[in-house]
SEZA-624116 format. One record per residue (C-alpha): x, y, z. Coordinates in Angstrom, 2 decimals, decimal comma, padded with zeros to 5 digits. Layout:
<sites>
<site><u>X</u><v>Y</v><w>Z</w></site>
...
</sites>
This chain:
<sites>
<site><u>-065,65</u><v>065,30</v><w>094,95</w></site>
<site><u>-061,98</u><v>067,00</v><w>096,17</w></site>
<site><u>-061,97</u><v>069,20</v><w>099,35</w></site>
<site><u>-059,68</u><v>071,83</v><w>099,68</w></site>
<site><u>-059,14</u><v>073,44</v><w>102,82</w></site>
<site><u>-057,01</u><v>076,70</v><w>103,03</w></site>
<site><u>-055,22</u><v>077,31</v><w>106,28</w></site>
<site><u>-052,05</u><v>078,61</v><w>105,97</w></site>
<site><u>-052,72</u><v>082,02</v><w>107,70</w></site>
<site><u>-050,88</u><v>082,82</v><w>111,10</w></site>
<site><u>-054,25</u><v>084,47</v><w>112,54</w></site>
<site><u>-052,65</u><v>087,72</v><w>113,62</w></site>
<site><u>-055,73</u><v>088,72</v><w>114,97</w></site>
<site><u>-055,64</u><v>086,34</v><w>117,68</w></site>
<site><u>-052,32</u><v>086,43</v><w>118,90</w></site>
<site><u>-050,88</u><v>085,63</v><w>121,10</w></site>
<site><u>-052,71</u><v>082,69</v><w>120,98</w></site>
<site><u>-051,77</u><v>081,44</v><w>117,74</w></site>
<site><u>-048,19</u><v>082,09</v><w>118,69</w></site>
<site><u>-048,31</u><v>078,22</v><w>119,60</w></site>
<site><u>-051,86</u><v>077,09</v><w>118,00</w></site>
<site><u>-052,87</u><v>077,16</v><w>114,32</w></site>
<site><u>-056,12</u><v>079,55</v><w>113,95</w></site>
<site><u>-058,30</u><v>076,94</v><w>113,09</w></site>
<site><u>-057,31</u><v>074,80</v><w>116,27</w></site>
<site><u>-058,54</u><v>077,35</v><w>118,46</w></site>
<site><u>-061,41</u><v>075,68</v><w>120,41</w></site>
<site><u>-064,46</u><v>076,83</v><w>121,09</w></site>
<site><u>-067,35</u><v>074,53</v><w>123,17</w></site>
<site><u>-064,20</u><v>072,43</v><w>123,81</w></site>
<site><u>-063,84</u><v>071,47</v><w>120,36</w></site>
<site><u>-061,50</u><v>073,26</v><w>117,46</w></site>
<site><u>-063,11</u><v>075,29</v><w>114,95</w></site>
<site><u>-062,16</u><v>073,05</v><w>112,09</w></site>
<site><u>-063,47</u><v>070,06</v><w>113,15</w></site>
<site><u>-066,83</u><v>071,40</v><w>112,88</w></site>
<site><u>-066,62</u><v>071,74</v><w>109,32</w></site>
<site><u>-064,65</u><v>068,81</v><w>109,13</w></site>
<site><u>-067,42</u><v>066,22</v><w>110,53</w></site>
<site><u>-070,24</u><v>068,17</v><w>108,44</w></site>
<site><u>-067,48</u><v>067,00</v><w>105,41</w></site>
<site><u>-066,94</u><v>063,58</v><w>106,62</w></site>
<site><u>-070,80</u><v>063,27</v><w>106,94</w></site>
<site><u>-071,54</u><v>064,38</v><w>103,36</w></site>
<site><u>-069,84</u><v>061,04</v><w>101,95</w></site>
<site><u>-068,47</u><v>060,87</v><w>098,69</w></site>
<site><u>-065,57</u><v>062,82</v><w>099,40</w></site>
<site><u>-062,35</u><v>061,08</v><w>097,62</w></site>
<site><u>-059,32</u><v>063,47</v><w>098,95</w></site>
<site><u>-058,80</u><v>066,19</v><w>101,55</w></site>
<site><u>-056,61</u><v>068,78</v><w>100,23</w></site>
<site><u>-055,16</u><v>071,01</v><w>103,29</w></site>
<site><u>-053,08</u><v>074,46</v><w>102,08</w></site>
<site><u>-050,47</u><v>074,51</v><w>104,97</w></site>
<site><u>-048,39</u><v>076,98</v><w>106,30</w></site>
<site><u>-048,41</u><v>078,57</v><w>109,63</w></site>
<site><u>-047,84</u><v>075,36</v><w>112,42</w></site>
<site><u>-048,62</u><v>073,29</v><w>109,70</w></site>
<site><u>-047,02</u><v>070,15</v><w>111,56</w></site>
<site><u>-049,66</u><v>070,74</v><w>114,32</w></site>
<site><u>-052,74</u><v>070,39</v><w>111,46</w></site>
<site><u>-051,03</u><v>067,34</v><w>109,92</w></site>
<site><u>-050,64</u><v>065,66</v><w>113,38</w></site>
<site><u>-054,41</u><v>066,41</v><w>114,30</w></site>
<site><u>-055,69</u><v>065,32</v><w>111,10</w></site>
<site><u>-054,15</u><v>062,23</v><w>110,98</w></site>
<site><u>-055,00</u><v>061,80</v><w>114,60</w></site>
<site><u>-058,87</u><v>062,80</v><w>114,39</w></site>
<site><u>-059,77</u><v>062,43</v><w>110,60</w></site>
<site><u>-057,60</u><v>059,48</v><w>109,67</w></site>
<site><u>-060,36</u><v>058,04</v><w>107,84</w></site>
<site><u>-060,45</u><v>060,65</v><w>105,36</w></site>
<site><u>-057,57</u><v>060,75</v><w>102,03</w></site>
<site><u>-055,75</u><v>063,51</v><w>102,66</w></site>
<site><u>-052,67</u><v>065,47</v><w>100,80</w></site>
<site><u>-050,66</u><v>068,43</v><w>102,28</w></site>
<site><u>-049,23</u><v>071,67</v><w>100,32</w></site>
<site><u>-047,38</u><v>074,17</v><w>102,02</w></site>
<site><u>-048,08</u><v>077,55</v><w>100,76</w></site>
<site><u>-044,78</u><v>078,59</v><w>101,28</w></site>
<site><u>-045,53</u><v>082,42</v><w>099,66</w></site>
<site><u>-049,11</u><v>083,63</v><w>101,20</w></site>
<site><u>-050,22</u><v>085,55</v><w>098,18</w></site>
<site><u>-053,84</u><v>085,41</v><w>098,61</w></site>
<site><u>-056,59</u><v>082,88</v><w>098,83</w></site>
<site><u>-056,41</u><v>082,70</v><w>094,79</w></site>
<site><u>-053,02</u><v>081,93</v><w>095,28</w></site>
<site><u>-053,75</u><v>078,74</v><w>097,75</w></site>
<site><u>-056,50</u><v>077,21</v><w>095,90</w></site>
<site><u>-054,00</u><v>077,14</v><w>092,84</w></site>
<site><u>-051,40</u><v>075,00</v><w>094,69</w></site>
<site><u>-054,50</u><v>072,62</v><w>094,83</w></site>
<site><u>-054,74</u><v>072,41</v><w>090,84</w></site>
<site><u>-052,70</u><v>069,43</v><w>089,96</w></site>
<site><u>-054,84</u><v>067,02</v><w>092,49</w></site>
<site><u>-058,02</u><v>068,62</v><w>091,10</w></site>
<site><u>-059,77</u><v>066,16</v><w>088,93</w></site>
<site><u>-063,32</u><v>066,70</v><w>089,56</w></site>
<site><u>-065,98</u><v>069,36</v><w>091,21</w></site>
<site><u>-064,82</u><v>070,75</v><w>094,62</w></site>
<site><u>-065,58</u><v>072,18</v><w>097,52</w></site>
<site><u>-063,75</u><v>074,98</v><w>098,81</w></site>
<site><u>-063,86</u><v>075,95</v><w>102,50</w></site>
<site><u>-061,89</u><v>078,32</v><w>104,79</w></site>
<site><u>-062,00</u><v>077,03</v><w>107,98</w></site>
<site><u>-061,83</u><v>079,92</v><w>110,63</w></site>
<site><u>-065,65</u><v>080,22</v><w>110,58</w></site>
<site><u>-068,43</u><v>077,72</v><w>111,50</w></site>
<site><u>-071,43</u><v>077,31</v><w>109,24</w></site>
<site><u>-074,76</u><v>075,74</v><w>109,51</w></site>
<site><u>-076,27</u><v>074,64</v><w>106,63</w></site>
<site><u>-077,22</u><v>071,91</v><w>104,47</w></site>
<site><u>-074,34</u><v>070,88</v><w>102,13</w></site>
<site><u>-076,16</u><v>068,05</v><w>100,81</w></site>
<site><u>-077,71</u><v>070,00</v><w>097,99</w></site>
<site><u>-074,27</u><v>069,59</v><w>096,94</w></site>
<site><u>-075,82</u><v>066,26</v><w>095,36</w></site>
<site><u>-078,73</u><v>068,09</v><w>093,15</w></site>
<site><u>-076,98</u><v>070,85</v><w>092,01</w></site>
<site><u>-076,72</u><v>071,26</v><w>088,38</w></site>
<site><u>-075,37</u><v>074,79</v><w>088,69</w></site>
<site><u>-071,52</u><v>075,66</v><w>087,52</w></site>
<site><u>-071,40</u><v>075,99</v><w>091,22</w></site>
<site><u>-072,38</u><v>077,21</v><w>094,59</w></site>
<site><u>-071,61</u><v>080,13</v><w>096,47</w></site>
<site><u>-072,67</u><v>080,39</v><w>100,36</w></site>
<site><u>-073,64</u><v>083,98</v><w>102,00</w></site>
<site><u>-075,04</u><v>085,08</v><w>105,14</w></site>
<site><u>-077,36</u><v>089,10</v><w>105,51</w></site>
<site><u>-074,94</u><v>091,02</v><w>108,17</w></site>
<site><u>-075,55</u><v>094,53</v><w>109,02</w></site>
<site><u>-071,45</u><v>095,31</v><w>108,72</w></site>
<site><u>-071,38</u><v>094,92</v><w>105,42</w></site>
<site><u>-068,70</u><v>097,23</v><w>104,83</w></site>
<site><u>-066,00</u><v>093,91</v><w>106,74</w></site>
<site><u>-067,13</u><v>091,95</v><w>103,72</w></site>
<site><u>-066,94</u><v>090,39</v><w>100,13</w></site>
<site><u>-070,59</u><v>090,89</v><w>099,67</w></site>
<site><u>-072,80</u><v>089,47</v><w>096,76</w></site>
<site><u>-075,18</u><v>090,33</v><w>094,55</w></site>
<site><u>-077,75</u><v>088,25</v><w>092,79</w></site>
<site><u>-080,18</u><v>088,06</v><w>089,78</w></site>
<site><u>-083,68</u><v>086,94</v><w>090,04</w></site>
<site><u>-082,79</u><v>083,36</v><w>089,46</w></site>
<site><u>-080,53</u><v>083,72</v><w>092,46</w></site>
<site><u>-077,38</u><v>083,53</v><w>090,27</w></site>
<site><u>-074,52</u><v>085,34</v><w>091,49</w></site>
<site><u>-073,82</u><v>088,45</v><w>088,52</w></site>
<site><u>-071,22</u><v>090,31</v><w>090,46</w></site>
<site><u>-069,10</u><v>090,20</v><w>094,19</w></site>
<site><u>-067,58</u><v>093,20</v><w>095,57</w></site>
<site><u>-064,87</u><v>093,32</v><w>098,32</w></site>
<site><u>-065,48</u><v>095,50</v><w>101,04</w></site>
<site><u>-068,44</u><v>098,56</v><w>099,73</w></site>
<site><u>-068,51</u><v>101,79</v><w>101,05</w></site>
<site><u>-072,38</u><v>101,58</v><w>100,14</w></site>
<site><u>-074,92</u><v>099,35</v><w>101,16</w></site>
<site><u>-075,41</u><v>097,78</v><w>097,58</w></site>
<site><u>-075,86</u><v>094,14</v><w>099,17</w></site>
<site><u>-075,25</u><v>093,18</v><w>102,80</w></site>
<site><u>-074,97</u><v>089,20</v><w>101,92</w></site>
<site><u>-071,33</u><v>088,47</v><w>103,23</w></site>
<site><u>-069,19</u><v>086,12</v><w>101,08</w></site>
<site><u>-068,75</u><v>083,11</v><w>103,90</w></site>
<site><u>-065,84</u><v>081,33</v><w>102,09</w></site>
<site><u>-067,76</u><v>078,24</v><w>101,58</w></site>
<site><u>-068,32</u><v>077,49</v><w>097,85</w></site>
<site><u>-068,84</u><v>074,44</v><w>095,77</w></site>
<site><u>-067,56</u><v>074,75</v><w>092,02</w></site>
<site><u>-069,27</u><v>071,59</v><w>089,72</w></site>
<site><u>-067,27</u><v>073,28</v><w>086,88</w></site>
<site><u>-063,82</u><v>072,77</v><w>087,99</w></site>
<site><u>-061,88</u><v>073,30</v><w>084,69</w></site>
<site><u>-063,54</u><v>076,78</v><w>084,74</w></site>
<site><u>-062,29</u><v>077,58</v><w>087,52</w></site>
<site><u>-058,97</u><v>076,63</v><w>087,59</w></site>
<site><u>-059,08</u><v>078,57</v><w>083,86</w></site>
<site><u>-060,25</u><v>081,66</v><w>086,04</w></site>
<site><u>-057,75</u><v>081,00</v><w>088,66</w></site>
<site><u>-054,78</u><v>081,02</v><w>085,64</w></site>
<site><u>-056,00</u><v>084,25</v><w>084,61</w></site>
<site><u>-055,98</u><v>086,27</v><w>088,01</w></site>
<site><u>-052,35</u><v>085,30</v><w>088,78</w></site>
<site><u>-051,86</u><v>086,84</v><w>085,48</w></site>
<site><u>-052,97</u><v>090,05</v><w>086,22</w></site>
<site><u>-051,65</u><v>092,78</v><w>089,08</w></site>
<site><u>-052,61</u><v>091,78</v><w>092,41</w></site>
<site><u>-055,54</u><v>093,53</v><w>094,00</w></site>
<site><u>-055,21</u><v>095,33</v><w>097,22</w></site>
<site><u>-051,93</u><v>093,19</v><w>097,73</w></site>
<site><u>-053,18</u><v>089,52</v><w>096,83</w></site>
<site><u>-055,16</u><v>087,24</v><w>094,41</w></site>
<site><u>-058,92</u><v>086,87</v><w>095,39</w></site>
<site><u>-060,54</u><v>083,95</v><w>094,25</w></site>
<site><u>-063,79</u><v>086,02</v><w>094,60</w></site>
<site><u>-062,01</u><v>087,74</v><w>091,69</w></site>
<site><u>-061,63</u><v>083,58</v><w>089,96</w></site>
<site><u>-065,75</u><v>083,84</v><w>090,71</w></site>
<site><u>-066,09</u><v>087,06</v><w>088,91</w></site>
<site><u>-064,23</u><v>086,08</v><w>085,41</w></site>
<site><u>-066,23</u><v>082,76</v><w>085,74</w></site>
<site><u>-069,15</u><v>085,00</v><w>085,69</w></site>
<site><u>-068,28</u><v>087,07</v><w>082,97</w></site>
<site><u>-067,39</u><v>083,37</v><w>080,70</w></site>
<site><u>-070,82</u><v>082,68</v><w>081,42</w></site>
<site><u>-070,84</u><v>080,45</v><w>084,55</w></site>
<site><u>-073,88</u><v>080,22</v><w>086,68</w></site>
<site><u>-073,36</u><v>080,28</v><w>090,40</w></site>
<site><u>-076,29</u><v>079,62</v><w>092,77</w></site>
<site><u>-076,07</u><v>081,91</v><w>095,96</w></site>
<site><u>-077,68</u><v>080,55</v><w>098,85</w></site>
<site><u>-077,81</u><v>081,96</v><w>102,63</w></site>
<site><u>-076,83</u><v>079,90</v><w>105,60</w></site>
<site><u>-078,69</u><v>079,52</v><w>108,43</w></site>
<site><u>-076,10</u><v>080,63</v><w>110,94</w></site>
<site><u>-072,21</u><v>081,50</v><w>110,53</w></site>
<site><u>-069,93</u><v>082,29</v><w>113,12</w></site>
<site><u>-067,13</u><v>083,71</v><w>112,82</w></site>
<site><u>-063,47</u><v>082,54</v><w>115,26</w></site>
<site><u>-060,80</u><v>085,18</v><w>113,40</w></site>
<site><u>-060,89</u><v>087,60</v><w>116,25</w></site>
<site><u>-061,07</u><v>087,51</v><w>120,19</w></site>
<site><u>-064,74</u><v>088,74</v><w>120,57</w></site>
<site><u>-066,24</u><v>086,65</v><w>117,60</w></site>
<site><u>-064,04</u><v>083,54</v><w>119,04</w></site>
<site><u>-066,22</u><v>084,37</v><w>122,70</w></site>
<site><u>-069,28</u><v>084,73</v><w>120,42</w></site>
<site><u>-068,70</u><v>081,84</v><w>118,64</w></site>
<site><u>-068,30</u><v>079,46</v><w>122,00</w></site>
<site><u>-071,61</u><v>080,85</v><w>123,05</w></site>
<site><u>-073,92</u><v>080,06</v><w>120,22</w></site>
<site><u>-072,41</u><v>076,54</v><w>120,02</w></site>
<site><u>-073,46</u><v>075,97</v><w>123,80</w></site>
<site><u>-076,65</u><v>077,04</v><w>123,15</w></site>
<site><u>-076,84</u><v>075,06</v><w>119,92</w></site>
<site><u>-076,49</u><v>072,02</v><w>121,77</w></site>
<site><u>-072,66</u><v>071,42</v><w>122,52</w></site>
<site><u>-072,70</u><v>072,48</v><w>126,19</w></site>
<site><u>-071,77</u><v>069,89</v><w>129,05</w></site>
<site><u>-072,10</u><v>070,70</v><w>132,63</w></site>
<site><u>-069,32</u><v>068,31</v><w>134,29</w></site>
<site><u>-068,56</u><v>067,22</v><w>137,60</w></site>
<site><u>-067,63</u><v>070,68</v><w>140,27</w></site>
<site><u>-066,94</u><v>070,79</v><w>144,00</w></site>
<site><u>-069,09</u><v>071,86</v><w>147,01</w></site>
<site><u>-070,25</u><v>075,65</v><w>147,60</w></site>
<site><u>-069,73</u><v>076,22</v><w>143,60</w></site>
<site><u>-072,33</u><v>077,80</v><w>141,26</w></site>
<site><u>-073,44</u><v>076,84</v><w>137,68</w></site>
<site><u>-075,09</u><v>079,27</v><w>135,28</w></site>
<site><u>-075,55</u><v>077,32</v><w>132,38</w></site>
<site><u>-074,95</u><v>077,11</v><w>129,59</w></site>
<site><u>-071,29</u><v>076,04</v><w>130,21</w></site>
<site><u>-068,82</u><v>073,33</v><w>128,30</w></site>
<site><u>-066,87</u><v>071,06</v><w>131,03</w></site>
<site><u>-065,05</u><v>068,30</v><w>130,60</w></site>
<site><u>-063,70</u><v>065,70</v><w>132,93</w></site>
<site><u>-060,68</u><v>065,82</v><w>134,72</w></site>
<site><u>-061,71</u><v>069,74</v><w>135,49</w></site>
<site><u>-061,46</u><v>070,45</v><w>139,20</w></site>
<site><u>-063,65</u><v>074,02</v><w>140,36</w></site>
<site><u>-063,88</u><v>074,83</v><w>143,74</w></site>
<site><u>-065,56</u><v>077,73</v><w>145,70</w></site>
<site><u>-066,58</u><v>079,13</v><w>142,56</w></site>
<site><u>-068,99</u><v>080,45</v><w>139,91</w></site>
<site><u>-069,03</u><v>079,32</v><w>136,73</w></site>
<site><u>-071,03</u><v>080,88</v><w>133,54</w></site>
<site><u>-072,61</u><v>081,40</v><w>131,27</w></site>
<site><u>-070,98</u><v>080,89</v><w>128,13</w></site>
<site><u>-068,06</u><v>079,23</v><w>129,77</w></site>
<site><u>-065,64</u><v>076,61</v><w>128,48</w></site>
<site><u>-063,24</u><v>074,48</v><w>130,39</w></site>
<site><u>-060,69</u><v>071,95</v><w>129,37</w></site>
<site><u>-059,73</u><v>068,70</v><w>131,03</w></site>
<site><u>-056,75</u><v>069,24</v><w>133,70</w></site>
<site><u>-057,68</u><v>072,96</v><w>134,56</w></site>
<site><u>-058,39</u><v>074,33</v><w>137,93</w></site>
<site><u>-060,81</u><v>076,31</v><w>139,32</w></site>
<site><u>-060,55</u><v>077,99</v><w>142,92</w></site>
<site><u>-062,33</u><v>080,69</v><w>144,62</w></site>
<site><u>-063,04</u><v>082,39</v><w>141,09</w></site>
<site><u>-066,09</u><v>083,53</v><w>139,22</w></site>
<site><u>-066,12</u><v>083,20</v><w>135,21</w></site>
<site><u>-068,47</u><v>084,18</v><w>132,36</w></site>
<site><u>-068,08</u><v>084,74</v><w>129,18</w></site>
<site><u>-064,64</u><v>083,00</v><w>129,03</w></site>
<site><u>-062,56</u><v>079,98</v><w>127,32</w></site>
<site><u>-060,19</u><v>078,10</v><w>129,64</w></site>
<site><u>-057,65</u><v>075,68</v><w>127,74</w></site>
<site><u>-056,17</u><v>072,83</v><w>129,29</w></site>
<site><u>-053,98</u><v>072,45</v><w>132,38</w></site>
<site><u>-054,73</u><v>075,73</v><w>133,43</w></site>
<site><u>-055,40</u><v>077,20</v><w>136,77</w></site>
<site><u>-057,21</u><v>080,27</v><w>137,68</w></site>
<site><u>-057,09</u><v>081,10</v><w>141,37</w></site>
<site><u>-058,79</u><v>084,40</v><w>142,91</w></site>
<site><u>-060,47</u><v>085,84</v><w>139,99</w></site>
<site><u>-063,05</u><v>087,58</v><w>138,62</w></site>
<site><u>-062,49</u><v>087,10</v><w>134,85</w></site>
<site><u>-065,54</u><v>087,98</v><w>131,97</w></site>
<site><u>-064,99</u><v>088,37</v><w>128,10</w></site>
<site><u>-060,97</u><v>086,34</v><w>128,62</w></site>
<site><u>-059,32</u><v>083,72</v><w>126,51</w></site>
<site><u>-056,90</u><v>081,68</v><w>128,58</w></site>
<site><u>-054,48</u><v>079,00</v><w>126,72</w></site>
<site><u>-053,28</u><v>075,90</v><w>128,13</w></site>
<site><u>-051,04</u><v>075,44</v><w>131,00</w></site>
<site><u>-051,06</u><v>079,17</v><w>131,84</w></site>
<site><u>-051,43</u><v>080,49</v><w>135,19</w></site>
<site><u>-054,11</u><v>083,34</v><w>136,18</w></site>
<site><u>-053,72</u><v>084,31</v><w>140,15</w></site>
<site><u>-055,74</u><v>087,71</v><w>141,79</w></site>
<site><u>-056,81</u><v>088,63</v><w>138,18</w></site>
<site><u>-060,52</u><v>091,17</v><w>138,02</w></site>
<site><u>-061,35</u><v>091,79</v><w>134,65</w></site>
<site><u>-060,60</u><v>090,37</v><w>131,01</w></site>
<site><u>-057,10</u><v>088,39</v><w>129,60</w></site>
<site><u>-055,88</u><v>087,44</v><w>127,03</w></site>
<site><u>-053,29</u><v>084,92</v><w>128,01</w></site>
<site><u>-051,52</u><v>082,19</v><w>125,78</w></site>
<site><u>-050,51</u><v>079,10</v><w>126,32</w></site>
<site><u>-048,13</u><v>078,54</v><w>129,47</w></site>
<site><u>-048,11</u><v>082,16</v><w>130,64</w></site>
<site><u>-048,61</u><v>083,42</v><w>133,86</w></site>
<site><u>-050,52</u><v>086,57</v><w>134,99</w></site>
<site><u>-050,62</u><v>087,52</v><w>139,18</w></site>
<site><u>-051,65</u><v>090,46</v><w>140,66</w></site>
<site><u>-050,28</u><v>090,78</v><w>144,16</w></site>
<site><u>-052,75</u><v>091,19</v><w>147,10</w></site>
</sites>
């Protein structure tokens, strides 16, 4: 089996964070969002190449993959025109040689990809129920829980099972036939779907098993990022650390070593990477990065890069990487 892994987007949405960060870097429970698909990949097996869709920072992905996932063949296309996620897998095509799986990696799933193994569908599309249906790609099914048609963003509730962008596609020649034929045609809304690759496959016959996830969590915007670090401390990634004398813990709470607090309170839902500092501050709801330092604050619902400085600050920031934010006494 190929992977291909689309991540060329600059991640507007949470700037100015991904001024300096690729999207799917961000961390959340002190690790980045793409490495927790990446491990449920690597511990699937049988996975013979890695194909990343570059763009925005792309030096910073191919660094941290060869750094953390070294283990794994992998092959890097910059998608140098970002015409839609059509448009990406495509650039994939001439290293496709067998079924893939296809997964954009600014959201976390949790679900079993090993039915990967038994499927004897043309392929497998992932979905999760949401109530904001109207945000979504959403999918509807036939009785055999086949997809028979996906619709981008309805104005009425005629399915509220969100397109995930995780799919598996057995058939690949099919699909790479229904890619062809959508960057044939006028764009829609501005770009080439693939959901619109899934919907010719349909109509050619193609049957594609939906299936819900258990959980998905979402890290394209600043409150589903905060959301996101949450659920994965209370699904088992949090870490309480080592923190100085007349400080309070409200767990859960990710904290690594090398973190100096002091004087403070700290949680819940609180991340903090190694090298930051803590002092006479309390924090909930919030992601520190690394080699930061947040002194006389009250800070809830904030996403602080690395290296930045946060001094007499009551509220919520957004701060990137190295900037500095002090409110005078």
């Amino acid at each position: 089996m190929k992977v291909i892994i689309p991540l060329a987007g600059k991640g507007t949405r949470l700037r100015p964070h991904t001024h300096t960060v690729p999207k799917p870097m961000l961390k959340v429970a002190g690790k980045p969002v793409m490495d927790y698909v990446l491990d449920d990949v690597r511990k699937l097996g049988g996975v013979d190449e890695v194909i990343y869709i570059t763009g925005h920072l792309k030096d910073a992905v191919e660094r941290h993959v060869h750094d953390v996932y070294g283990d794994m063949k992998a092959t890097f296309i910059e998608q140098v025109v970002q015409d839609g996620t059509a448009g990406a897998v495509a650039l994939a095509g001439p290293h496709v040689d067998q079924p893939v799986l296809i997964v954009f990696v600014d959201t976390i799933f949790d679900t079993d990809l090993s039915v990967i193994k038994t499927s004897t569908d043309d392929g497998i599309i992932w979905t999760k129920e949401v109530e904001d249906y109207q945000r979504f790609g959403v999918v509807l099914a036939d009785e055999n829980g086949h997809m028979t048609k996906i619709v981008e963003k309805p104005s009425t509730p005629i399915s509220k099972r969100a397109n995930i962008g995780l799919y598996y596609v057995r058939n690949w020649k099919l699909l790479y036939d229904a890619i062809e034929h959508v960057l044939t045609r006028p764009k829609n809304k501005g770009e080439y779907y693939l959901t619109d690759a899934f919907q010719y496959m349909i109509e050619a016959g193609a049957k594609l098993k939906v299936i819900d996830v258990k959980g998905w969590y979402d890290a394209g915007k600043l409150d589903t990022v905060l959301e996101t670090n949450r659920a994965m401390l209370e699904r088992g990634r949090a870490r309480k650390g080592a923190v100085g004398k007349d400080c309070t813990v409200h767990e859960p709470v990710y904290i690594e070593d090398g973190v100096t607090i002091e004087r403070s309170t700290i949680g819940p839902n609180v991340s903090i990477s190694t090298g930051s500092v803590i002092r006479d501050s309390t924090l909930s709801d919030t992601i520190v990065g690394a080699n930061s330092t947040v002194a006389n604050s009250t800070l809830t619902k904030s996403l602080i890069g690395d290296h930045a400085v946060i001094e007499g600050v009551r509220g919520s920031a957004t701060a990137g990487d190295h900037a500095e934010i002090r409110s005078e006494p």
